[in-house]
N, C-alpha and C positions, 0 to 999 in steps of 0.2 A: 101334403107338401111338407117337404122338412123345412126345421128350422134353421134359419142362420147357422148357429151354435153345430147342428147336430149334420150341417151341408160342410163344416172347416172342419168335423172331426173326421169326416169319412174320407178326407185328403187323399190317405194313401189307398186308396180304393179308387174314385172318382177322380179326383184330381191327379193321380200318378198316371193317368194315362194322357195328362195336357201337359205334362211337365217339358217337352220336347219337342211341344206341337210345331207343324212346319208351317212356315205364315199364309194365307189365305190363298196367294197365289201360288202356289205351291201345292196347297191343297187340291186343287182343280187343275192344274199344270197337266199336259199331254204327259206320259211318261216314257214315249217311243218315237221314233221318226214318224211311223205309220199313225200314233196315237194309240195302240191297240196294248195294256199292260197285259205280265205277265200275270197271274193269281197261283194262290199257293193257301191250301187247305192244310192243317196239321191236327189229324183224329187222334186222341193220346187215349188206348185202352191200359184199364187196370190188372191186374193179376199174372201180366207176363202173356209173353208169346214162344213159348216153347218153339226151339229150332224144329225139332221133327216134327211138329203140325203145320209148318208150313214149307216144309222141305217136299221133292216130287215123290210119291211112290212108287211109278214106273223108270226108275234111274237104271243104266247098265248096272251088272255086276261093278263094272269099273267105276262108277259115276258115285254110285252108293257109297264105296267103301272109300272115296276120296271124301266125298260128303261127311260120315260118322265121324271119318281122322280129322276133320274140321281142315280142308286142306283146299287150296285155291280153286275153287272150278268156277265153270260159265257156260251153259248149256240153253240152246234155243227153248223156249216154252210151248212153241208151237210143235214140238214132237212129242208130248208127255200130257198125259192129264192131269190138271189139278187138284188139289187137296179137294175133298168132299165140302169144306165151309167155305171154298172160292170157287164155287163152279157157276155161281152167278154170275163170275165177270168171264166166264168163257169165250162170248163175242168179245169183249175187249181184252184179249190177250194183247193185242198188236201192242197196246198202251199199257202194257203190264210188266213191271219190275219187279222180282224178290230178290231183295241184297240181304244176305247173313255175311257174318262174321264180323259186324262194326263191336266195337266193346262202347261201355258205358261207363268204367269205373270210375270216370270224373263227376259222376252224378251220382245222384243222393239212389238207395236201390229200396234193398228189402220191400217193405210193404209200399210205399211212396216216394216220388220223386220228388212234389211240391213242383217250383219253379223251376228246379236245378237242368229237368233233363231238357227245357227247352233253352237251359243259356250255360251246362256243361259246365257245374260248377258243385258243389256240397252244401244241400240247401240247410245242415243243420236246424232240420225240423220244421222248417218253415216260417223263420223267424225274419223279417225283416231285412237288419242288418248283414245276412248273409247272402242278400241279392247281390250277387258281383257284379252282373254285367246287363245291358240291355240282352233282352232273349231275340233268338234267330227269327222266331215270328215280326218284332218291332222291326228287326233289322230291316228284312225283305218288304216289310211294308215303307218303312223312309227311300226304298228304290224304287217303289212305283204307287205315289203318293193318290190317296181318295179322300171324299171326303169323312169320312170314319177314320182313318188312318188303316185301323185293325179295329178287327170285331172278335172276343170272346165270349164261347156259349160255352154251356156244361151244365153235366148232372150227377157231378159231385156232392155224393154227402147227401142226393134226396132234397136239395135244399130250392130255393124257389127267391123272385124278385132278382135285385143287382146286387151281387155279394161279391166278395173277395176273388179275385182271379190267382191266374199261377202265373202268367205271363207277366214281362216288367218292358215299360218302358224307359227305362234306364237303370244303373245300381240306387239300389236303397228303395225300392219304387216300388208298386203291385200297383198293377190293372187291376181293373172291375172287370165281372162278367155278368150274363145275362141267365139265369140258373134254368129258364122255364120256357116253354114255346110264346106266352102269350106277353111275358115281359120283354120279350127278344123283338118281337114283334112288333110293339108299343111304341118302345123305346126307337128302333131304327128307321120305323115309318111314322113317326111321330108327329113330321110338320106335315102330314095326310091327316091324319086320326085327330091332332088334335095341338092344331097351331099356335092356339092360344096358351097352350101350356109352356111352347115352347117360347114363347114372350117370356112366360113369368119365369123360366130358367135363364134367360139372358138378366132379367132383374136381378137375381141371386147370382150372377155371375158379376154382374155390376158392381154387386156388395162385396164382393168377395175378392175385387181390385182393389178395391179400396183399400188406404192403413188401417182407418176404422174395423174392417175387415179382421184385418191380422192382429188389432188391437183386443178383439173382443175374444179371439180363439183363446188367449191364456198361453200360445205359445213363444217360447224362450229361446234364445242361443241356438245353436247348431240345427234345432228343426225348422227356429224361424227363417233362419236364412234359407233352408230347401220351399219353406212357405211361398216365402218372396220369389224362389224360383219359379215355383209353377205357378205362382198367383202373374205373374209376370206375360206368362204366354196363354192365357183368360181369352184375350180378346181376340184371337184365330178362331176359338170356340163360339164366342158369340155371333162373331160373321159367319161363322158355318153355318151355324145356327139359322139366321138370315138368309141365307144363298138356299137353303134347305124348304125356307118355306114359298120364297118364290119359285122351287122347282116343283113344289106338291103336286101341279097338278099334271105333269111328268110323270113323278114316282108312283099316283094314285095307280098306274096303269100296272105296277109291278106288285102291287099290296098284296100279300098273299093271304086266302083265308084259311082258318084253322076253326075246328070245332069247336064246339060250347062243352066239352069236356074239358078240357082245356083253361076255362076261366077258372080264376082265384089260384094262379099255380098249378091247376088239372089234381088234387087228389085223389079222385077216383079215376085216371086215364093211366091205361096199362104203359107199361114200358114200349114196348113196338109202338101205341100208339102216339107217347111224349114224342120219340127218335122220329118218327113221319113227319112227326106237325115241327118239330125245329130243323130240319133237313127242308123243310117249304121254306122255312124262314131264312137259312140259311141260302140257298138258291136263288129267294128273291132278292136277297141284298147284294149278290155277286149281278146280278140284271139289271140291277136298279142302278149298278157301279156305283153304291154306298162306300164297298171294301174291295180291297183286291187280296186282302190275307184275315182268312179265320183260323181258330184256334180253338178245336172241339173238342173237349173232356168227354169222350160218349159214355163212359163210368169209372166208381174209385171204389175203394172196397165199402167206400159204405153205401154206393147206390142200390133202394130196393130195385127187384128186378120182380114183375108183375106179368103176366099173361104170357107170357113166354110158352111157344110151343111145344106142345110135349110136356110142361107145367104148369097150363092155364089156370090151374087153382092153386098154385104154390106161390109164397113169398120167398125167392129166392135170394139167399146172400153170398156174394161174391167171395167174402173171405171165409166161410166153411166151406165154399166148393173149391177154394185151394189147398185145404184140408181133404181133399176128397170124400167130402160128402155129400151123401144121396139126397136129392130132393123128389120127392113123388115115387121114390121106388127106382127114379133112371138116374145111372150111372151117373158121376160128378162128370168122367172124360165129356162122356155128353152131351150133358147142360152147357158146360163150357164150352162145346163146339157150337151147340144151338145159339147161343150168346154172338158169336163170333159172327154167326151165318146174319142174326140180325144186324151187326154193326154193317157186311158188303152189301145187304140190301139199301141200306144207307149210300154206300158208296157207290154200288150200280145205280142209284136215282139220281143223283148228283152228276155221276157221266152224261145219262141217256137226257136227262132234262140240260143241260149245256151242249149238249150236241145238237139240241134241235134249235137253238139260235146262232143264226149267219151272225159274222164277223171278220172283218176284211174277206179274203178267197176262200174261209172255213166255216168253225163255231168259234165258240168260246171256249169248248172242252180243249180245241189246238190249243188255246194259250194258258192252261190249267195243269196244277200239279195237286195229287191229291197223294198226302202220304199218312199210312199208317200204322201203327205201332206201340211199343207197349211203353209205359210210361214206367217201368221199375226194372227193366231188363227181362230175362230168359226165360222166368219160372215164378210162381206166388212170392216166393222169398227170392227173387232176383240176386247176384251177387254183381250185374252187370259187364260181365265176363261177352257176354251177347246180347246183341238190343236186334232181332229182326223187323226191317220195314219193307213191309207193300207201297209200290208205289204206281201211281195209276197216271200217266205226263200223257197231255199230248201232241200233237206231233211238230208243235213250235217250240215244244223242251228242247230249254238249250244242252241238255246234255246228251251222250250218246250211250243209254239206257235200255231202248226200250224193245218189250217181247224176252228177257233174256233172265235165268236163272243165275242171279254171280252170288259166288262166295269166294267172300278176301279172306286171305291169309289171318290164321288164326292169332289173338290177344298171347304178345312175347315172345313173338316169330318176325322175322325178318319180311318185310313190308303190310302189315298186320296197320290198318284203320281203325280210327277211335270215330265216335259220336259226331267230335270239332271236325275231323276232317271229312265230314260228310257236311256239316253246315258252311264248312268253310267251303267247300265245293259247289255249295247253293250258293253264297254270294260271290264268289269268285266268276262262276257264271253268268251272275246278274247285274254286270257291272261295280259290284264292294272287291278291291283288289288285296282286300285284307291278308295279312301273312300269314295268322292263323286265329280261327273263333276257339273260344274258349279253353279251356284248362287243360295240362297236359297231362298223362297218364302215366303214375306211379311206376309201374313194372318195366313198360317200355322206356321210362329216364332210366331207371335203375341199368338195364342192360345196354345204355346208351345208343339204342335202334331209332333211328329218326323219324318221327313225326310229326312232322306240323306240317300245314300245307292241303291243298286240294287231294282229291283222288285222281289222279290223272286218266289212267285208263276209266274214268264217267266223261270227263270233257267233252265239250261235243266241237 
C-alpha cells in the first residue's frame, strides 16, 4: 500500500485522470436512446507504418501510379488482396478501412509522439506543461460515459505495475496506465478479486479530500490550486468505487483468467504471450461495460520483443530493426512484418470475441471502432508528412467508411486532411459539434488551404 505522502505525489499519474470526473450519475448514465454506447479502441504502434506496407499490391496500372503520386483515390477492398501482415482480417474486410494521406505534423514525430499524437499538439519531449489539450481518447470517453471513464494499457518501455500514461484528461494532466496483463487485470476487476482493498482505497481517498491532505503534500501556488482541482472531484471515485463493489458479483462473471506466467509483471512470458493475456483483459472490460474507450501502447522503441516467430530465441529491439537490422539472420523488413502480423492477431481476437456477444439486433463488434496506427508517423524517423490507420468499425459506425481503400489528397495540396481532422470527424460524428480538435498545420496556414473541420466525404 502506499503512503499518503507517496499516493499525492503521484497526482499527475493517478489523480489526472479524476481531474474531470463526470458525477456519479453520469457515470452509469444510458449514453443512447437505445442504452447501447458506442466503444472506441486506439492501438498506437512504434516505429512507423510505412504507406507502401499497407498500401494494395494488386492495384490497376492506374490505381498504383495514383497511389505512389500520393494522389486521391478510394478503391473497394473486396477486389484486391491484402497486404501479407492483414490477411488475418480477410473475413472482416466488410469492417475494414485503410485511410492514407492524413499528415501528422502537428504532432511530436521522429522517434516518439508521447501524448501529442493522441491530442495533435507538440509534446516537447514529454514534459508536462506541454499537454495542451484533453486527448481525443478522454474526449470520446465524456460522450459515452462508464464507469472507468477510459482505460489505459501499454507495454512501453518493458515496464510493468501503474505508471505514467500518454493519454490526458485535460491540459497539464497525464493518465496512469496499466503496463502489464496482471496489473490490468487486478486493478479493473478489483471489487471481484479483492474488495477489501478497495475500502482501503476509498480511505486514502477520504484523506486525500481532506485540507489536511493538501496540507501535508508540501504543495504551493499554481499546483495547489490544480491540487484542489482534482482533489475536488475524489468523491465520483469513491462511489465508483461503491457501486463497483455492489456489482462484483455481476462482473465476477466477466473476470477473465490469465496464466501464472504472467504474475509478478510476467518476466519470463514472451511477447505474443503478454499481448494474449492483455487483449483478454481488455475484452473483458469492454463486457464487463467497465470502459467504452481503451488506449493501447502495443509497443515503443524500447519494448523487448520475445518469442516472436521466426525469432523464438532472439531479443528483439524495435529501434535497431528501424536501423535495418537483422535479427537471427531474418531480414529487419521481416521481423517488422512479423511484429505487425502479431499486433492483427490482437485485432482479429478482439473482432471475433465481440461478435459473439448479442447486443440490441447485433453484437457489440456493431457498436465498436478499433483503430490502428503508428504513433510517430510514416517510417522509424517519422517526419509526420503521413500517419496511416487501419480501421476495423462496425456496422453501427457512424461514419460512411467501410470495406474501402481511401487516400486524401496529399499534405500542401488542395483538400489535403491532417490528424485533427480525422479526430474531429470522430467527434463530430459522436455527437461533440466541435469546430475543430486540435492544432493546425504549419504548411497548409502557410499556403492559406483550409483546414479545420470534419472529413466530410467519412460522414456517414
Amino acid at each position: 500500500m502506499l503512503t499518503r505522502k507517496d499516493f499525492l505525489r503521484m497526482s499527475a499519474l493517478g489523480l489526472g485522470a479524476m481531474t474531470l470526473a463526470p458525477s456519479f450519475n453520469q457515470l452509469f448514465a444510458a449514453p443512447s436512446a437505445n442504452g447501447i454506447p458506442k466503444r472506441f479502441i486506439f492501438i498506437r504502434k512504434s516505429s512507423g507504418i510505412r504507406p507502401l506496407e499497407i498500401a494494395l499490391r494488386d492495384f490497376s496500372d492506374r490505381d498504383k501510379e495514383l497511389d505512389e503520386k500520393k494522389e486521391p483515390l478510394e478503391v473497394d477492398l473486396h477486389k484486391h488482396e491484402l497486404p501479407k501482415w492483414l490477411r488475418g482480417l480477410d473475413d472482416h474486410k466488410d469492417h475494414m478501412t485503410i485511410l492514407q494521406g492524413l499528415s501528422a505534423k502537428m504532432s511530436e514525430n521522429i522517434h516518439w509522439s508521447f501524448s501529442s499524437v493522441m491530442g495533435c499538439f507538440k509534446s516537447n519531449r514529454n514534459t508536462l506543461s506541454a499537454i495542451k489539450r484533453t486527448t481525443i481518447d478522454f474526449e470520446l470517453a465524456r460522450l459515452f460515459p462508464s464507469p472507468f471513464g477510459h482505460v489505459e494499457l501499454s507495454f512501453a518501455g518493458g515496464r510493468t505495475g501503474i505508471v505514467d500514461g500518454y493519454s490526458a484528461p485535460a491540459p497539464q494532466t497525464r493518465n496512469y496506465c496499466y503496463a502489464d496483463p496482471e496489473t490490468a487485470r487486478n486493478e479493473l476487476f478489483k471489487s471481484v478479486l479483492n474488495p477489501e482493498a478497495v475500502n482501503s482505497d476509498n480511505d486514502m481517498l477520504s484523506f486525500l479530500q481532506s485540507r489536511e491532505g493538501l496540507k501535508v503534500s508540501g504543495i504551493q501556488g499554481h499546483e495547489k490550486k490544480r491540487q484542489e482541482m482534482q482533489v475536488n472531484s475524489i468523491d465520483a471515485i469513491r462511489r465508483r468505487n461503491q457501486e463497483l463493489i455492489k456489482l462484483s458479483g455481476t462482473l465476477a462473471d466477466y473476470l477473465p483468467e490469465i496464466a501464472p506466467v504472467h504474475a509478478n509483471g510476467g518476466p519470463n512470458a514472451s511477447t505474443p504471450e503478454k499481448q494474449a493475456a492483455m487483449t483478454d483483459v481488455l475484452i473483458a472490460a469492454l463486457k464487463a461495460s467497465l470502459t467504452n474507450v481503451v488506449t493501447y501502447t502495443i509497443d515503443d522503441l524500447g519494448t523487448p520483443i520475445t518469442g516472436l516467430p521466426g525469432n523464438e530465441t532472439d531479443r528483439v529491439g524495435i529501434h535497431p530493426l528501424g536501423h535495418d537490422e537483422a535479427f537471427g539472420g531474418v531480414p529487419a523488413w521481416k521481423t517488422r512484418e512479423q511484429i505487425r502480423i502479431s499486433h492483427v492477431n490482437q485485432i482479429k481476437k478482439i473482432i471475433e470475441e465481440l461478435k459473439q456477444v448479442p447486443e440490441g439486433n447485433g453484437t457489440m463488434f456493431d457498436n465498436t471502432m478499433i483503430m490502428y496506427f503508428p504513433e510517430n508517423g510514416e517510417t522509424h524517423h517519422g517526419v509526420g508528412s503521413e500517419s496511416p490507420f487501419l480501421i476495423m468499425a462496425g456496422d453501427n459506425c457512424n461514419l460512411d467508411i467501410a470495406g474501402r481503400y481511401i487516400r486524401l489528397p496529399y499534405l500542401g495540396t488542395e483538400g489535403h486532411k491532417t490528424l485533427g481532422n480525422w479526430y474531429t470527424t470522430l467527434l463530430n460524428a459522436h455527437g461533440n459539434p466541435i469546430e475543430h480538435y486540435g492544432d493546425l498545420d504549419p504548411e497548409m496556414s502557410r499556403k492559406k488551404l483550409p483546414q479545420t473541420g470534419s472529413i466530410k466525404q467519412l460522414m456517414g
